[in-house]
N, CA, C and O atoms as a CHARMM CRD file, in Angstrom:
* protein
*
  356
    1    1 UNK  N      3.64900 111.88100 285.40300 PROA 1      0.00000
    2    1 UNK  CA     2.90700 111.13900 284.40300 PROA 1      0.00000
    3    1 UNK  C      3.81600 110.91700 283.19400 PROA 1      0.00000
    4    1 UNK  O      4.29800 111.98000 282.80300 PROA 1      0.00000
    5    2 UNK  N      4.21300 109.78400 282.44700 PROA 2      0.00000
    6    2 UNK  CA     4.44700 109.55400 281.03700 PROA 2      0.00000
    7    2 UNK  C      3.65600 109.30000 280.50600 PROA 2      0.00000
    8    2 UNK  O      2.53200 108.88700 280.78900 PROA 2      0.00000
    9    3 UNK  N      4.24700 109.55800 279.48700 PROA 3      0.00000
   10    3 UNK  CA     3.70200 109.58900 278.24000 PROA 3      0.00000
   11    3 UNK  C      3.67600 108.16000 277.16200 PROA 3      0.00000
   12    3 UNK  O      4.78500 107.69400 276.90600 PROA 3      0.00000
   13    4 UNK  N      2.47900 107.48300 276.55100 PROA 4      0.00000
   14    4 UNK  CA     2.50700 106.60500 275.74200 PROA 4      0.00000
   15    4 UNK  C      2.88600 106.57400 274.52700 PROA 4      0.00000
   16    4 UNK  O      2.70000 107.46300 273.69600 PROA 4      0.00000
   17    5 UNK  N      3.31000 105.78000 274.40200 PROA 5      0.00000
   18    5 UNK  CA     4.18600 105.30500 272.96500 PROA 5      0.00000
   19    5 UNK  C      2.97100 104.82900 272.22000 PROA 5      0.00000
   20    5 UNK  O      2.30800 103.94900 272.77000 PROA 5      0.00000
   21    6 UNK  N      2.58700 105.27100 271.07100 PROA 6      0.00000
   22    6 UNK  CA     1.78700 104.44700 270.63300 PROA 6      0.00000
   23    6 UNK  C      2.09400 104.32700 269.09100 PROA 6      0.00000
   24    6 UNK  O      2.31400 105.46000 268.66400 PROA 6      0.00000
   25    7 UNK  N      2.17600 103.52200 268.24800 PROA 7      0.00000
   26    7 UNK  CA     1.88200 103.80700 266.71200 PROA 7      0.00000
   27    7 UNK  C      1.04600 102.90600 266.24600 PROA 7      0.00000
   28    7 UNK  O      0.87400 101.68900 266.18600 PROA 7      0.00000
   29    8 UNK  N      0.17900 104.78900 265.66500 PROA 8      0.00000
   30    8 UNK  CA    -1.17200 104.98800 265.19300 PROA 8      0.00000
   31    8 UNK  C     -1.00800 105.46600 263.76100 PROA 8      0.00000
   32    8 UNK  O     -1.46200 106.56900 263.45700 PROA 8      0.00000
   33    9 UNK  N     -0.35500 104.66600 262.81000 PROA 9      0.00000
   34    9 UNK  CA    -0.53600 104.69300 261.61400 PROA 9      0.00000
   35    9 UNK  C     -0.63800 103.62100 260.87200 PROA 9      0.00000
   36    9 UNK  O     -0.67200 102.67400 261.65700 PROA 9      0.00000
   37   10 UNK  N     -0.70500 103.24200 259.78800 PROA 10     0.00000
   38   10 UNK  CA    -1.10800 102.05400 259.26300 PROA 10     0.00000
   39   10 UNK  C     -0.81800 102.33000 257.49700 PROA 10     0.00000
   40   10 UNK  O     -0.77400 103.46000 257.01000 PROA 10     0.00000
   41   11 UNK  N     -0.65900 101.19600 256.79600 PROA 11     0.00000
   42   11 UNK  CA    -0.78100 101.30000 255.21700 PROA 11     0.00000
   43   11 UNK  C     -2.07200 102.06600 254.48900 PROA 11     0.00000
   44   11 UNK  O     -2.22600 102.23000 253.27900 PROA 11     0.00000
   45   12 UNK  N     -2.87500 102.44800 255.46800 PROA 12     0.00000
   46   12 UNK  CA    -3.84300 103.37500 254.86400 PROA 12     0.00000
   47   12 UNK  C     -3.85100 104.95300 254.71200 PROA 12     0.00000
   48   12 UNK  O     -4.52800 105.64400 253.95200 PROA 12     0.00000
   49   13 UNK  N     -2.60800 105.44000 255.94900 PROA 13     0.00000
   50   13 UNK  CA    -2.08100 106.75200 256.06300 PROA 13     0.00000
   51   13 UNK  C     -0.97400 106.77900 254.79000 PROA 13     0.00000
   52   13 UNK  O     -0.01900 107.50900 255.05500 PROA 13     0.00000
   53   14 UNK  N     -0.90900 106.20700 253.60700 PROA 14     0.00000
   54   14 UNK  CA     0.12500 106.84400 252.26600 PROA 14     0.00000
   55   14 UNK  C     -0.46300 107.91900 251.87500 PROA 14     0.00000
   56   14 UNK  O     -1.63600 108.01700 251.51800 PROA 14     0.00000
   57   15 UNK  N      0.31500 108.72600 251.93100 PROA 15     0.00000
   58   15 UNK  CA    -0.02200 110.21800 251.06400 PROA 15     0.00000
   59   15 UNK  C     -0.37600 111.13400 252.53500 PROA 15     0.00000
   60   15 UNK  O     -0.55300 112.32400 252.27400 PROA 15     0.00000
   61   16 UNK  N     -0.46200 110.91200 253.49800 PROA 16     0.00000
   62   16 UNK  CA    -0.39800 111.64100 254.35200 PROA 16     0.00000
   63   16 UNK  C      0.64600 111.84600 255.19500 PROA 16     0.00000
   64   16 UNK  O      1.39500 110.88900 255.39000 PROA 16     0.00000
   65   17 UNK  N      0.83500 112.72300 255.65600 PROA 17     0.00000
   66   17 UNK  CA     2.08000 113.43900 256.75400 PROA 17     0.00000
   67   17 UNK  C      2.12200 113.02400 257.61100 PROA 17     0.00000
   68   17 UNK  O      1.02300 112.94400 258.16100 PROA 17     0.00000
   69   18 UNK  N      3.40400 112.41000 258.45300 PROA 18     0.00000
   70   18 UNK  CA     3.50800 111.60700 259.71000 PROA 18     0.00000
   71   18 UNK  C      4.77800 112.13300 260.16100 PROA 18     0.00000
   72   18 UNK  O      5.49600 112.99700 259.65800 PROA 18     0.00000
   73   19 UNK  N      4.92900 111.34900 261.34900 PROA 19     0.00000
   74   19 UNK  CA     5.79100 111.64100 262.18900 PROA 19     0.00000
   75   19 UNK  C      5.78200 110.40200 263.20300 PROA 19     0.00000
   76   19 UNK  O      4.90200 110.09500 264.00800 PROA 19     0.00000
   77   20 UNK  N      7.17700 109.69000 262.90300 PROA 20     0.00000
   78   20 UNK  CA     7.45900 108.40100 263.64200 PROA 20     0.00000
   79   20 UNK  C      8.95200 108.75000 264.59300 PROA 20     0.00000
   80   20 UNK  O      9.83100 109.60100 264.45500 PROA 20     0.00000
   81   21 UNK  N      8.68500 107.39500 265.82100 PROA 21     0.00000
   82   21 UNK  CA     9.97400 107.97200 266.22900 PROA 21     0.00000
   83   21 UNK  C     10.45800 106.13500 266.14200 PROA 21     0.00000
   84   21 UNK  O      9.69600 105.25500 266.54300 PROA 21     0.00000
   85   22 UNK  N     11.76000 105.86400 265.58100 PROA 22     0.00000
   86   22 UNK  CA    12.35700 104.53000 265.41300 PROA 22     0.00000
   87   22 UNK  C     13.20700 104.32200 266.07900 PROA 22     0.00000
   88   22 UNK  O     13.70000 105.21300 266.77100 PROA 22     0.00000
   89   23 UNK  N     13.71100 102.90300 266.08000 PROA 23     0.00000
   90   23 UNK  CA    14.94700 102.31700 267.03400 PROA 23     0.00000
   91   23 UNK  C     16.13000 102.85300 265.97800 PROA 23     0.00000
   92   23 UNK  O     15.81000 102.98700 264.79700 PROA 23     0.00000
   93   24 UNK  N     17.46800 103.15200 266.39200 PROA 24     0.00000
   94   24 UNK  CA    18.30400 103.67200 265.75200 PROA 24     0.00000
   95   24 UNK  C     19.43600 102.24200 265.84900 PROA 24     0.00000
   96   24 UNK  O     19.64500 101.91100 267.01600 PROA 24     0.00000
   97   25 UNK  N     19.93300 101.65800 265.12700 PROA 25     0.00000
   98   25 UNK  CA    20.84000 100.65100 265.11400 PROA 25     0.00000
   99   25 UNK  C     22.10400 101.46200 265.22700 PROA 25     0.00000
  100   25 UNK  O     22.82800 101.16800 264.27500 PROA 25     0.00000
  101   26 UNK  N     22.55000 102.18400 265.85000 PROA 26     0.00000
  102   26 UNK  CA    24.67400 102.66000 265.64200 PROA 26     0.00000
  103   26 UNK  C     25.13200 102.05400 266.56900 PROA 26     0.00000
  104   26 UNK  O     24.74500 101.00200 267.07800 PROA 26     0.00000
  105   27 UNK  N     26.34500 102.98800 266.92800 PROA 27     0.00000
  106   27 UNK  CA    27.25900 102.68800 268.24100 PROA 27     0.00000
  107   27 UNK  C     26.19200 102.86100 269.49100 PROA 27     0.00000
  108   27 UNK  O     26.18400 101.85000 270.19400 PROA 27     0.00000
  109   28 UNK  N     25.53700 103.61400 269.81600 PROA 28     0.00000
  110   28 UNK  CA    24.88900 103.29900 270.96600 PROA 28     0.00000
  111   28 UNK  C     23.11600 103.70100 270.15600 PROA 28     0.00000
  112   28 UNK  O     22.52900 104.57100 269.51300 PROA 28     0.00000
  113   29 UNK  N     22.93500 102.41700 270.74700 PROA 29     0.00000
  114   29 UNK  CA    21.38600 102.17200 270.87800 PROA 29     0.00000
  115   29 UNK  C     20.33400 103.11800 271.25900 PROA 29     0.00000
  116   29 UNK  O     20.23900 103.18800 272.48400 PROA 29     0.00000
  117   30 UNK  N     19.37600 103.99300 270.52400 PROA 30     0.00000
  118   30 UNK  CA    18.79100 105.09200 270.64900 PROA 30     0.00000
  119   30 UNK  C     17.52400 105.15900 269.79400 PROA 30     0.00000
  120   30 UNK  O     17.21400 104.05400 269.34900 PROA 30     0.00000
  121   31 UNK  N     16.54400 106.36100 269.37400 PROA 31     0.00000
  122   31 UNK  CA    15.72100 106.65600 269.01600 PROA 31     0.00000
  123   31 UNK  C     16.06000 107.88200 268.46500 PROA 31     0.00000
  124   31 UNK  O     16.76100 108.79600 268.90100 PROA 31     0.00000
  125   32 UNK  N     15.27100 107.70700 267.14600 PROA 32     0.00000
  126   32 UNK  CA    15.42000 109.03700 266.13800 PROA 32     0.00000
  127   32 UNK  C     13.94700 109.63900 265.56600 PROA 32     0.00000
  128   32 UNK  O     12.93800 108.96900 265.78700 PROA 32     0.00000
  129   33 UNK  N     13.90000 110.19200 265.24600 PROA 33     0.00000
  130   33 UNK  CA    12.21700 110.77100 264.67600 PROA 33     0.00000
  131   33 UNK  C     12.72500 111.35600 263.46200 PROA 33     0.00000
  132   33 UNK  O     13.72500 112.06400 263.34100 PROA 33     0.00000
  133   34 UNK  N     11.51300 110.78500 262.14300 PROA 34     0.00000
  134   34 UNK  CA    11.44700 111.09900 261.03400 PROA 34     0.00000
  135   34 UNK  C     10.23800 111.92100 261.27300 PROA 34     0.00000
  136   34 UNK  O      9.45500 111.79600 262.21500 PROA 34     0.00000
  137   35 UNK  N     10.17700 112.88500 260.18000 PROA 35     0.00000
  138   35 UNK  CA     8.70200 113.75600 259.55500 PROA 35     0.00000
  139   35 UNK  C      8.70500 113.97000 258.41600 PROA 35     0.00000
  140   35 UNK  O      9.64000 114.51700 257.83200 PROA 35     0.00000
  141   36 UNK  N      7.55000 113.53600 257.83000 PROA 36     0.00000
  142   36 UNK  CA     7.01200 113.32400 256.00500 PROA 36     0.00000
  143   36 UNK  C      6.22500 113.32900 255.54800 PROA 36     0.00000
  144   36 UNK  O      5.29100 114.00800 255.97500 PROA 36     0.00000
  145   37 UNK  N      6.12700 112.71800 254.61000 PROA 37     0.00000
  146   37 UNK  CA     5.06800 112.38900 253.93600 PROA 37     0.00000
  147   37 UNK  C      5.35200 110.80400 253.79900 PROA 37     0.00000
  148   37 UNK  O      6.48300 110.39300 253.54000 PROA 37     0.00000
  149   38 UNK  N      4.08600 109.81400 254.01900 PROA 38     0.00000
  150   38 UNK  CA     4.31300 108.51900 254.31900 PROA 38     0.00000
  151   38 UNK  C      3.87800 108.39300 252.55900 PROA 38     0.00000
  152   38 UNK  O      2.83700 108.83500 252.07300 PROA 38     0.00000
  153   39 UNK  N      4.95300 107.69000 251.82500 PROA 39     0.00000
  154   39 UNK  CA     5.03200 107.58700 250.16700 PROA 39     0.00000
  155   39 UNK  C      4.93400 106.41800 250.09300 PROA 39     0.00000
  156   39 UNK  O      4.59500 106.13000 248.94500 PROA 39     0.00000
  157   40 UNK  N      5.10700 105.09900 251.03200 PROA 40     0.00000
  158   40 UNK  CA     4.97400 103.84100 250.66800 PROA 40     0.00000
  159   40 UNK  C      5.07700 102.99700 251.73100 PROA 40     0.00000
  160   40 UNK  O      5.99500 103.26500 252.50600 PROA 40     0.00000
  161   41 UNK  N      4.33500 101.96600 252.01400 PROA 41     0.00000
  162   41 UNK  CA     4.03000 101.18700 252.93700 PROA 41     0.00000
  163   41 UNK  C      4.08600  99.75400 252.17300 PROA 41     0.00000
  164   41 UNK  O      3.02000  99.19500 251.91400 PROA 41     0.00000
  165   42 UNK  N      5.46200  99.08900 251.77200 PROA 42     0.00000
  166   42 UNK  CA     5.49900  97.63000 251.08000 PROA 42     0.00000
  167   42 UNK  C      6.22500  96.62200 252.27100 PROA 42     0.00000
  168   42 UNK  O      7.07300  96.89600 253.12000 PROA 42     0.00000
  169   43 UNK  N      5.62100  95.52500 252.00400 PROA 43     0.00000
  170   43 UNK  CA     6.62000  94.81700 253.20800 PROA 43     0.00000
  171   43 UNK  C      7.12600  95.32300 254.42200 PROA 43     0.00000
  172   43 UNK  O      8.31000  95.42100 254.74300 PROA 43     0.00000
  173   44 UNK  N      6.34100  95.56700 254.92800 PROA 44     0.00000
  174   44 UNK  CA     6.77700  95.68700 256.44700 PROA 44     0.00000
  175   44 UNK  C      8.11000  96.90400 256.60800 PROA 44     0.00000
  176   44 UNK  O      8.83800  97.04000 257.59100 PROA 44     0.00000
  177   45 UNK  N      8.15600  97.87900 255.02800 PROA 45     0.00000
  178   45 UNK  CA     8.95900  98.97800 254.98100 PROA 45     0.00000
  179   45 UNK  C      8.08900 100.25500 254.65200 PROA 45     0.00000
  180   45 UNK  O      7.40800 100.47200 253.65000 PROA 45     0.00000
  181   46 UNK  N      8.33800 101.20000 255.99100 PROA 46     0.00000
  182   46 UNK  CA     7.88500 102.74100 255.53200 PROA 46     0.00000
  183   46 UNK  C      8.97300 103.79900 254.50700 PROA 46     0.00000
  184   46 UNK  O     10.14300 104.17000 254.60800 PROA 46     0.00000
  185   47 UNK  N      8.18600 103.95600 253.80400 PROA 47     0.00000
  186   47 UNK  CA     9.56300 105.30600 252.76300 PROA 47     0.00000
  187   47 UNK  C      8.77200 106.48400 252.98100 PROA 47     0.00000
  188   47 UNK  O      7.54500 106.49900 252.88600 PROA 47     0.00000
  189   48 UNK  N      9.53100 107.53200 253.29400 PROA 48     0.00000
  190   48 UNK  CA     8.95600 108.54600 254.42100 PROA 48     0.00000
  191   48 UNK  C      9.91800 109.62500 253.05100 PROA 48     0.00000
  192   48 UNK  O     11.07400 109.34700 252.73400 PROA 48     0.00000
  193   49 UNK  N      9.35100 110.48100 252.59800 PROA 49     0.00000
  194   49 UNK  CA     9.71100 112.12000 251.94400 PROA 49     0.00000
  195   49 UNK  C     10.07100 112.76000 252.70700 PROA 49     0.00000
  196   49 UNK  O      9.10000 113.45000 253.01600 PROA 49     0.00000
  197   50 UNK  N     10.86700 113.03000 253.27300 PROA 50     0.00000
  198   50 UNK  CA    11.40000 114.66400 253.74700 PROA 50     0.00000
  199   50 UNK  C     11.42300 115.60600 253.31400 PROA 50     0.00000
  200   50 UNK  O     11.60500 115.74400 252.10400 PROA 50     0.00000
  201   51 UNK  N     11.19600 116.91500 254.38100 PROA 51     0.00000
  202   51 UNK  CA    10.54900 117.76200 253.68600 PROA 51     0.00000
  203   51 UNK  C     11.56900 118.75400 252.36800 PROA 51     0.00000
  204   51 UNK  O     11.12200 119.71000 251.73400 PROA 51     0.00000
  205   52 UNK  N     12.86800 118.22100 252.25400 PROA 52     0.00000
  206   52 UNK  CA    14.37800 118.41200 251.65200 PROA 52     0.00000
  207   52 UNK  C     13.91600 117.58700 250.40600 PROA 52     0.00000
  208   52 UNK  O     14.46700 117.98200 249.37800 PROA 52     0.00000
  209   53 UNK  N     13.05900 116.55500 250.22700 PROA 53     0.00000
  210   53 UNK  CA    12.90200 115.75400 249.22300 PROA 53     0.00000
  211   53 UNK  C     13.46700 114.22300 249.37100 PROA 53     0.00000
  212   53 UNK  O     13.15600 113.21200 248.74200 PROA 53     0.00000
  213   54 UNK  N     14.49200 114.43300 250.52100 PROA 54     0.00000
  214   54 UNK  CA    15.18800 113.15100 250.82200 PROA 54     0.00000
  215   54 UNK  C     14.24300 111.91000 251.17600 PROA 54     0.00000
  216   54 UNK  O     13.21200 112.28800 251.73100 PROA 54     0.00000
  217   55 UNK  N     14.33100 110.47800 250.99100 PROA 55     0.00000
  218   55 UNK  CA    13.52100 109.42900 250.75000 PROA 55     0.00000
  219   55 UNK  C     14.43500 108.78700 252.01100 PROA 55     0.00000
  220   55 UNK  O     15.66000 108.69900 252.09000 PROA 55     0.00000
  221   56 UNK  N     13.18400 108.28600 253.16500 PROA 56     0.00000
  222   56 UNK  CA    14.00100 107.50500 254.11800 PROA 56     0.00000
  223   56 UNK  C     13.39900 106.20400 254.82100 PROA 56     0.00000
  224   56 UNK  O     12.44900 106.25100 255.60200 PROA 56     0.00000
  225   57 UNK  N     14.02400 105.11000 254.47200 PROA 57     0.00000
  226   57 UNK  CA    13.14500 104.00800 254.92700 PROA 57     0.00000
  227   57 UNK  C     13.04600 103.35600 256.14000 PROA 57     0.00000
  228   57 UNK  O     14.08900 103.03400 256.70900 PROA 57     0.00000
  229   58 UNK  N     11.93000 103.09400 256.65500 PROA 58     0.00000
  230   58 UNK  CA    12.24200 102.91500 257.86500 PROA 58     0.00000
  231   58 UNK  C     11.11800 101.64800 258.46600 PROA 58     0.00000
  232   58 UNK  O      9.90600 101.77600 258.29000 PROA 58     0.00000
  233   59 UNK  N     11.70100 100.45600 259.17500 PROA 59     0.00000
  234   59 UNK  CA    11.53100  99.03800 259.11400 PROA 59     0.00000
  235   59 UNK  C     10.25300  99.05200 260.00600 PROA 59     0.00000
  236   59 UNK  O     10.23900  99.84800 260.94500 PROA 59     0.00000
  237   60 UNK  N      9.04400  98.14300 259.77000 PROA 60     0.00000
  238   60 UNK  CA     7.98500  98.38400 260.35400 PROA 60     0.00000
  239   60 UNK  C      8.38500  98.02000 261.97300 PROA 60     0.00000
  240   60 UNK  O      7.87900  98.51800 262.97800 PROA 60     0.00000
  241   61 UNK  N      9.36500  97.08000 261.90200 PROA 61     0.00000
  242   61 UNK  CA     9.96400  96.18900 263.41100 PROA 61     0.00000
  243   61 UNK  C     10.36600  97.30900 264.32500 PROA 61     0.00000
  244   61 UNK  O     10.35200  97.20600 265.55100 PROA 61     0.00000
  245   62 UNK  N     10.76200  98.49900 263.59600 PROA 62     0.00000
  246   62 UNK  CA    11.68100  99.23100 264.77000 PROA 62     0.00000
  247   62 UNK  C     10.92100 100.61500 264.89400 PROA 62     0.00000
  248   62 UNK  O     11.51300 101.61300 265.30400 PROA 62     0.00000
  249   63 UNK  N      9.79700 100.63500 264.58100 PROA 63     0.00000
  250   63 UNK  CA     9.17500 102.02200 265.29900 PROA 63     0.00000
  251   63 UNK  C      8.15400 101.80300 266.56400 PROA 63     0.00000
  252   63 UNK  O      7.27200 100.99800 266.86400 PROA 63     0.00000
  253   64 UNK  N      8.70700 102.85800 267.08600 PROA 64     0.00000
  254   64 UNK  CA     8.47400 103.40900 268.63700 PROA 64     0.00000
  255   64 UNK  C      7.24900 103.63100 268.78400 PROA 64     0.00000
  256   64 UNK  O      6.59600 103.00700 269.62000 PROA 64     0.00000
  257   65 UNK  N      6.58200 104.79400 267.80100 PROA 65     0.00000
  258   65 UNK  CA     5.44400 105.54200 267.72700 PROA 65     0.00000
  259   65 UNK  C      5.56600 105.93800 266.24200 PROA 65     0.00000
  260   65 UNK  O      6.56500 105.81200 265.53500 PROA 65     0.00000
  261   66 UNK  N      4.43700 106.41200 265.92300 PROA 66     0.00000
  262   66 UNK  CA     4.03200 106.84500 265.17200 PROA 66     0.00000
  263   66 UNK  C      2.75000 107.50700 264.89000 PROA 66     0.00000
  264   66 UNK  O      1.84400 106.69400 265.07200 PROA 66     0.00000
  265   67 UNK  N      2.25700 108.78600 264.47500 PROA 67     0.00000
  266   67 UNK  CA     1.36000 109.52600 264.28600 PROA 67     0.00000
  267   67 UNK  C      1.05400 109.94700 262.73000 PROA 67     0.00000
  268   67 UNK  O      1.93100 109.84500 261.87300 PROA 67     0.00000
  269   68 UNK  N     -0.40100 110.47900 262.40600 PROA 68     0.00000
  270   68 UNK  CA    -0.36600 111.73800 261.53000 PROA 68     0.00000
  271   68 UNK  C     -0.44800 113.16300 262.07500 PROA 68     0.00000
  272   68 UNK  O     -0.92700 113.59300 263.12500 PROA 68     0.00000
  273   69 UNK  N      0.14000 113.74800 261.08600 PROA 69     0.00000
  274   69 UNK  CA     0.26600 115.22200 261.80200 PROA 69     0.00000
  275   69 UNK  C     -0.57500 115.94600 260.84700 PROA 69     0.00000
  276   69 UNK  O     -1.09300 115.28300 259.94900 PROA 69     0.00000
  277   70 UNK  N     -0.81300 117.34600 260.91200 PROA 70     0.00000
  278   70 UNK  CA    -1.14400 118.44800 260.25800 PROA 70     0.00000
  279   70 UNK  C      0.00600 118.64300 259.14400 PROA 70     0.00000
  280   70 UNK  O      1.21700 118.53900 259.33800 PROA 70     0.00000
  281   71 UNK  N     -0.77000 119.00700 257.70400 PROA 71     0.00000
  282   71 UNK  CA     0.46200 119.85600 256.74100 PROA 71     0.00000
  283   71 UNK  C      1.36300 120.78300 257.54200 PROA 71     0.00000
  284   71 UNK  O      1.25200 121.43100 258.58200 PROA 71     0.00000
  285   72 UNK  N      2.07200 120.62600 256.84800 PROA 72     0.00000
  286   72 UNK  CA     3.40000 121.88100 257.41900 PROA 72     0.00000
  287   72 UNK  C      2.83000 123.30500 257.83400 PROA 72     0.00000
  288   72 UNK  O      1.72100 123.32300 257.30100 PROA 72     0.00000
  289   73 UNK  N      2.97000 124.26000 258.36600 PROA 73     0.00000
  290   73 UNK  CA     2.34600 125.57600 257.99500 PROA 73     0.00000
  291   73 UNK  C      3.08500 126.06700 256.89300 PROA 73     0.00000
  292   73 UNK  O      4.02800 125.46100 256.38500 PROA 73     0.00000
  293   74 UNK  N      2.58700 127.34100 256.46500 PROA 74     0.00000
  294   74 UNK  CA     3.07500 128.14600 255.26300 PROA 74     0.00000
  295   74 UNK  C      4.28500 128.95900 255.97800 PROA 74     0.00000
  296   74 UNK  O      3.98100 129.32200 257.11500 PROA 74     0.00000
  297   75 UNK  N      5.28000 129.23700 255.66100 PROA 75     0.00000
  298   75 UNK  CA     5.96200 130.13300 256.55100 PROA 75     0.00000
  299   75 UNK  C      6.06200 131.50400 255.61700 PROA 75     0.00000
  300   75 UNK  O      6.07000 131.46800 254.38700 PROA 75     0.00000
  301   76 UNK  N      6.10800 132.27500 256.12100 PROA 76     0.00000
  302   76 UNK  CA     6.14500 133.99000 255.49800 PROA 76     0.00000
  303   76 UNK  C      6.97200 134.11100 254.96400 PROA 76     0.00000
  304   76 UNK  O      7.95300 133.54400 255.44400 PROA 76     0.00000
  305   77 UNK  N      7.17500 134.80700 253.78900 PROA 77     0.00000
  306   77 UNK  CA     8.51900 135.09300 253.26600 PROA 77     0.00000
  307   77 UNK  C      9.08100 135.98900 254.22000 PROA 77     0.00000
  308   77 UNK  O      8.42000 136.66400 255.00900 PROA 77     0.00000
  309   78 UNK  N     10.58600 135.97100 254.10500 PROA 78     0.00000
  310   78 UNK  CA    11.46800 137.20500 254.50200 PROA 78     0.00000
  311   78 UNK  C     11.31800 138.22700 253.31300 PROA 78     0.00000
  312   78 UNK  O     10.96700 137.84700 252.19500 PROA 78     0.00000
  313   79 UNK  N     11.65800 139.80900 253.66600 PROA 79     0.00000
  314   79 UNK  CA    12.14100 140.61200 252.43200 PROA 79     0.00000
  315   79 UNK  C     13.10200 140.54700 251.84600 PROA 79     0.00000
  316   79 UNK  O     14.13700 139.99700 252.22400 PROA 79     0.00000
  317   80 UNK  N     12.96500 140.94900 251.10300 PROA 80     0.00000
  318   80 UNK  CA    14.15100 140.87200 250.19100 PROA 80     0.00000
  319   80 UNK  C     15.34100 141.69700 250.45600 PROA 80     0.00000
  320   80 UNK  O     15.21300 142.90300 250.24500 PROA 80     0.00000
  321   81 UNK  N     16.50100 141.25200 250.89100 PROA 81     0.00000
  322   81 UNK  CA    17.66500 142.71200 250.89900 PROA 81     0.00000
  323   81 UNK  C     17.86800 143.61900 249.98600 PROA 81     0.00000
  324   81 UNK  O     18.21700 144.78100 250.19100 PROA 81     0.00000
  325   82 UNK  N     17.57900 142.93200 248.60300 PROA 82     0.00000
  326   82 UNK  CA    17.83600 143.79800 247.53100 PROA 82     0.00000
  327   82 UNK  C     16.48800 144.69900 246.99500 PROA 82     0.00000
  328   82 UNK  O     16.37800 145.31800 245.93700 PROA 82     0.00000
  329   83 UNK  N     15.76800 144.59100 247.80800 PROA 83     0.00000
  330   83 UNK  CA    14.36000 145.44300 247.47500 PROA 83     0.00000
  331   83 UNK  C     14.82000 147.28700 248.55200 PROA 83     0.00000
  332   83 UNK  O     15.04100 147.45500 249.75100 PROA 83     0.00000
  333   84 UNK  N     14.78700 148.15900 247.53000 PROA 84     0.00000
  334   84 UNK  CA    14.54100 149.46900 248.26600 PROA 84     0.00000
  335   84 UNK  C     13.97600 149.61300 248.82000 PROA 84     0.00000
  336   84 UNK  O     12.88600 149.07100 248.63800 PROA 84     0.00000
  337   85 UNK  N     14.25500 150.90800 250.63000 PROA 85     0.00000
  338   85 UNK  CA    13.03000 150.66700 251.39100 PROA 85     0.00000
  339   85 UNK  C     12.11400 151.75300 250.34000 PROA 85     0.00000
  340   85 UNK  O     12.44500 152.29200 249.28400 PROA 85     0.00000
  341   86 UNK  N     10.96100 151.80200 251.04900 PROA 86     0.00000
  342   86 UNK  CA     9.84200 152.52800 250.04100 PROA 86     0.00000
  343   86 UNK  C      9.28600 153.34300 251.53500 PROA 86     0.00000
  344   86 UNK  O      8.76200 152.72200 252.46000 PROA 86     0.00000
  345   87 UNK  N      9.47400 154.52800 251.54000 PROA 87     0.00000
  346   87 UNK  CA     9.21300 155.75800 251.97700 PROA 87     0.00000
  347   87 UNK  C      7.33900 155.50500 252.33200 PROA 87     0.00000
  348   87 UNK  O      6.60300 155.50400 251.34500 PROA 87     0.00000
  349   88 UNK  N      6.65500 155.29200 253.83500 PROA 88     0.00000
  350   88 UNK  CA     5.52300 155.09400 254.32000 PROA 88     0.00000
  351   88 UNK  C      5.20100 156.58700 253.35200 PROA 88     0.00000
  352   88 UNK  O      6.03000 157.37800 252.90000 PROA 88     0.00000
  353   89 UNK  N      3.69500 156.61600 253.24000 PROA 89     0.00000
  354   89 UNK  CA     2.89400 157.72800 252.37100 PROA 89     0.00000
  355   89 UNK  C      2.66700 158.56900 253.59700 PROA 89     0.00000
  356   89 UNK  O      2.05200 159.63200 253.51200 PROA 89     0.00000
């Protein structure tokens, strides 16, 4: 069985979290996947936040698929190395 390509987002998903996969223009012809926050939908251009802060635009012509996803999860902190261990009671 494959799987469908579909993109299921639209100028009404801004401010929500997505995940597209686009045509890649280089030396060889391919597909790349962004994940963000969808920040702007003008002219037939998506500007996608990364989760680094980086801003990436990407042409309505050349996506594959596209979804919304769930917020990120929270991830746990690590400890600290510089914290003493502390002796269980």
């Amino acid at each position: 069985m494959r799987a469908r390509l579909a993109v299921r987002i639209s100028p009404a998903d801004v401010g929500s979290r997505i995940t597209v996969r686009t045509r890649y223009h280089g030396p060889e012809a391919s597909v790349t996947d962004v994940v963000g926050v969808l920040r702007a939908w003008d002219d037939g251009v998506l500007t996608i936040e990364r989760r680094d802060g980086t801003m990436r635009s990407v042409v309505q012509g050349d996506l594959v698929a596209g979804r919304v996803v769930p917020t990120a999860p929270v991830r746990a902190r690590k400890p600290r190395s510089d914290r003493p261990n502390r002796p269980n009671p």
